[in-house]
C-alpha positions as CSV (number, residue, x, y, z in Angstrom):
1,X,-5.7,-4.4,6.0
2,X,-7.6,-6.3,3.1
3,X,-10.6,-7.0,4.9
4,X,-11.0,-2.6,5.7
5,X,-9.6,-1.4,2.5
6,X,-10.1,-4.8,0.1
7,X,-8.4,-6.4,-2.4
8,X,-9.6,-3.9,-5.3
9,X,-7.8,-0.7,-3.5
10,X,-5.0,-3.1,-3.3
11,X,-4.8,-3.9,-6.5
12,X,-5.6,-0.2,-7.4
13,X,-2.8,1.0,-5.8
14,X,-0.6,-1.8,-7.3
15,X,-1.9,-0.6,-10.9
16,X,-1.4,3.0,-10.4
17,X,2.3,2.4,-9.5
18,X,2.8,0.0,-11.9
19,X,1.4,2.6,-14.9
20,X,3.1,5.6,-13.0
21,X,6.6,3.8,-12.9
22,X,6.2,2.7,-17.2
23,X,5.5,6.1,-17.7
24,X,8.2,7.3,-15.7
25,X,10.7,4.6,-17.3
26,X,9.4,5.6,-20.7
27,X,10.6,9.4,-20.4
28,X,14.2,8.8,-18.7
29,X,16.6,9.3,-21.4
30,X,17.9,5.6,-22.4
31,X,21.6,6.2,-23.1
32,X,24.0,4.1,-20.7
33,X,21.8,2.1,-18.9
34,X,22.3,-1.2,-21.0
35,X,25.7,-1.3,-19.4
36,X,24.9,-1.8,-15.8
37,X,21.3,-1.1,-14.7
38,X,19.9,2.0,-13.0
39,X,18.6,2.7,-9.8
40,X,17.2,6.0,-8.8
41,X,15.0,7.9,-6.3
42,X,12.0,9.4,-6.2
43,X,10.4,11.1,-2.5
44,X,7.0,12.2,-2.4
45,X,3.6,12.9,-0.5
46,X,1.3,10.5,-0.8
47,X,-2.5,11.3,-0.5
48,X,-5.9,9.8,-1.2
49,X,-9.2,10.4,-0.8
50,X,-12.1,7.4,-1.1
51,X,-15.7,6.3,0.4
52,X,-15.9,2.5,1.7
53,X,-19.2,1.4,1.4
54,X,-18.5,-2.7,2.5
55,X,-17.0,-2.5,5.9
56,X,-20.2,-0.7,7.9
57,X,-23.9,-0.4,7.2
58,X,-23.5,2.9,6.2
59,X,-20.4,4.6,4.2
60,X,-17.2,5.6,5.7
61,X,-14.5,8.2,4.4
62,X,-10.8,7.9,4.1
63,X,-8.4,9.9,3.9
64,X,-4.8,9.6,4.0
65,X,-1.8,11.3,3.5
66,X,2.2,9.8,4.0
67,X,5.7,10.5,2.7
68,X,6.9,8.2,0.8
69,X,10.3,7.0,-0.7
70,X,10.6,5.2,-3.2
71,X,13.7,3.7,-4.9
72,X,13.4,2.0,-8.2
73,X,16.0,-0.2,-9.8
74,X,16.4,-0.7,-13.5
75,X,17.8,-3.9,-15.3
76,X,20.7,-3.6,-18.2
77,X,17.9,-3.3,-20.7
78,X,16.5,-0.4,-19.2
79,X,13.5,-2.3,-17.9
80,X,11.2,-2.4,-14.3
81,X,13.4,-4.6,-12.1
82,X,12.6,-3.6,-8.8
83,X,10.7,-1.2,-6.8
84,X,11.3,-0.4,-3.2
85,X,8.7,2.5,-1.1
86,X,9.2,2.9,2.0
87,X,6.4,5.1,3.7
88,X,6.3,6.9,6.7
89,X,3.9,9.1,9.0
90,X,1.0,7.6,7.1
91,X,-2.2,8.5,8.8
92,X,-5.2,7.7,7.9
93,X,-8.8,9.0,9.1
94,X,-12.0,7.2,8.8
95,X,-15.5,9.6,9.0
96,X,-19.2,9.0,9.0
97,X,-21.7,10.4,11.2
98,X,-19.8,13.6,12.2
99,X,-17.0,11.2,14.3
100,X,-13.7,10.3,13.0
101,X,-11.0,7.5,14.0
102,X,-7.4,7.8,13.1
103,X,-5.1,5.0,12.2
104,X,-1.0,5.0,11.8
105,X,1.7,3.2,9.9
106,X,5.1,3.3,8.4
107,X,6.8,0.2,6.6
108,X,7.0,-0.6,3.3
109,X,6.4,-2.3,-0.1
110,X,8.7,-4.1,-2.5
111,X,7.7,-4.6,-5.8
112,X,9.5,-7.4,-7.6
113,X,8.7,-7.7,-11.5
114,X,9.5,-11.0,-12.5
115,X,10.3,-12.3,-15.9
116,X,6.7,-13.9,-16.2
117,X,4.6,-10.7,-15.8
118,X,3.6,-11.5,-12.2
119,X,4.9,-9.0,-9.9
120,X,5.5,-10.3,-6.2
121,X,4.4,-8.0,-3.5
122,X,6.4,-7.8,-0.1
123,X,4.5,-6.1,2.6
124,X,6.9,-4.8,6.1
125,X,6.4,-2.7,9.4
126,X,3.3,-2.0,10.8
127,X,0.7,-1.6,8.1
128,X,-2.2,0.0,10.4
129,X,-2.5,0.5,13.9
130,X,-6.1,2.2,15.5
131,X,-6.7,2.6,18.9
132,X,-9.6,4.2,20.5
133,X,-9.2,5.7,24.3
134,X,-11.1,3.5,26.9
135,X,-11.2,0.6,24.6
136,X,-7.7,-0.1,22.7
137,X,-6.2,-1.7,20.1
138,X,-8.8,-2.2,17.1
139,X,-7.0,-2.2,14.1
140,X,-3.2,-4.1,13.9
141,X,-1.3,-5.6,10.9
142,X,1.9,-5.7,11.1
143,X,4.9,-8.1,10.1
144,X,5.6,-9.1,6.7
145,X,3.4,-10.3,4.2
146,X,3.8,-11.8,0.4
147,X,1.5,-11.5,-2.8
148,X,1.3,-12.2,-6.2
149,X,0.0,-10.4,-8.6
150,X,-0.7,-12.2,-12.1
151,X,-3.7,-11.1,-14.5
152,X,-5.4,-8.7,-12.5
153,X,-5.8,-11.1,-9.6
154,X,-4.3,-10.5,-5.9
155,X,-2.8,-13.9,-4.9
156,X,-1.7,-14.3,-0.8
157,X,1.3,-15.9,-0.5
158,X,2.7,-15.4,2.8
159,X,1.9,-13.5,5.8
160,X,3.5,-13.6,9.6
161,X,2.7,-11.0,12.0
162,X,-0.6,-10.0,14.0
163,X,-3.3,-9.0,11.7
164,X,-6.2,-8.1,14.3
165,X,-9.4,-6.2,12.7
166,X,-12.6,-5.7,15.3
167,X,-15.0,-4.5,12.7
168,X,-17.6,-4.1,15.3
169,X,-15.9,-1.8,17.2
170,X,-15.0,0.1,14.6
171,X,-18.3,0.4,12.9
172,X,-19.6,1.0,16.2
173,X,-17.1,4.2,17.3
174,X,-18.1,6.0,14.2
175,X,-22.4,5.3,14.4
């Protein structure tokens, strides 16, 4: 999906939850956590709206909406340990010149915070899947991928699983 969406709405994304969870963390009342750690749930509907400009000649829409579940675990001190969102029923639609493609997925994310400030990225499930009648398959990732990220910079680590992107197709269903 990084070569549709790119590495900055990756990293974007990774921010956002990043500053959304230390918020979060900051107003939970503090009291007994030391002892053992915390883990606790949070469900939600995720949505966005954005304009790619770098995957056609011309600029593309996006939209997306998906429920998402997120669990996040707490060390003894109270701290970020862990965050686990699994999403499902994501859809995404793509629009330029009055046409529009929709794309699926469901899987999930795990956030690790490590010790050093990186946060390691797991990616499961299928990521994106587009078809378009008479032609197929034009968008797949799915599997499992792995990234770093350390200092504002996405690292790929790992990835196993089809990742399949005909940009020409796509760019040329939506011209």
């Amino acid at each position: 999906m990084k070569k549709l969406l790119g590495l900055t709405q990756k990293k974007r994304r990774i921010a956002a939850v990043v500053a959304l969870l230390v918020v979060s963390c900051a107003l939970l009342p503090q009291a007994g956590y030391a002892d053992s750690g915390l883990v606790f749930h949070d469900r939600f509907v995720d949505e966005t709206l954005w304009v790619n400009d770098s995957t056609c000649a011309f600029p593309v829409n996006v939209s997306g909406s998906s429920n998402v579940d997120d669990l996040v675990f707490l060390d003894e001190s109270g701290e970020l340990a862990r965050l686990l969102e699994t999403v499902s029923h994501a859809v995404i639609t793509f629009s330029a010149n009055g046409k529009s493609l929709e794309a699926k997925g469901s899987g999930g994310i795990e956030y690790l915070y490590n010790p050093d400030g990186t946060i390691t990225v797991h990616t499961f499930g299928i990521n994106l899947m587009m078809t378009i009648p008479q032609y197929g398959a034009i968008f797949l990732d799915a599997g499992r991928a792995t990234y770093v990220f350390e200092h504002d910079h996405l690292h790929g680590v790992f990835h196993a699983g089809p990742e399949s992107y005909d940009i020409a197709a796509f760019c040329s269903a939506l011209s």
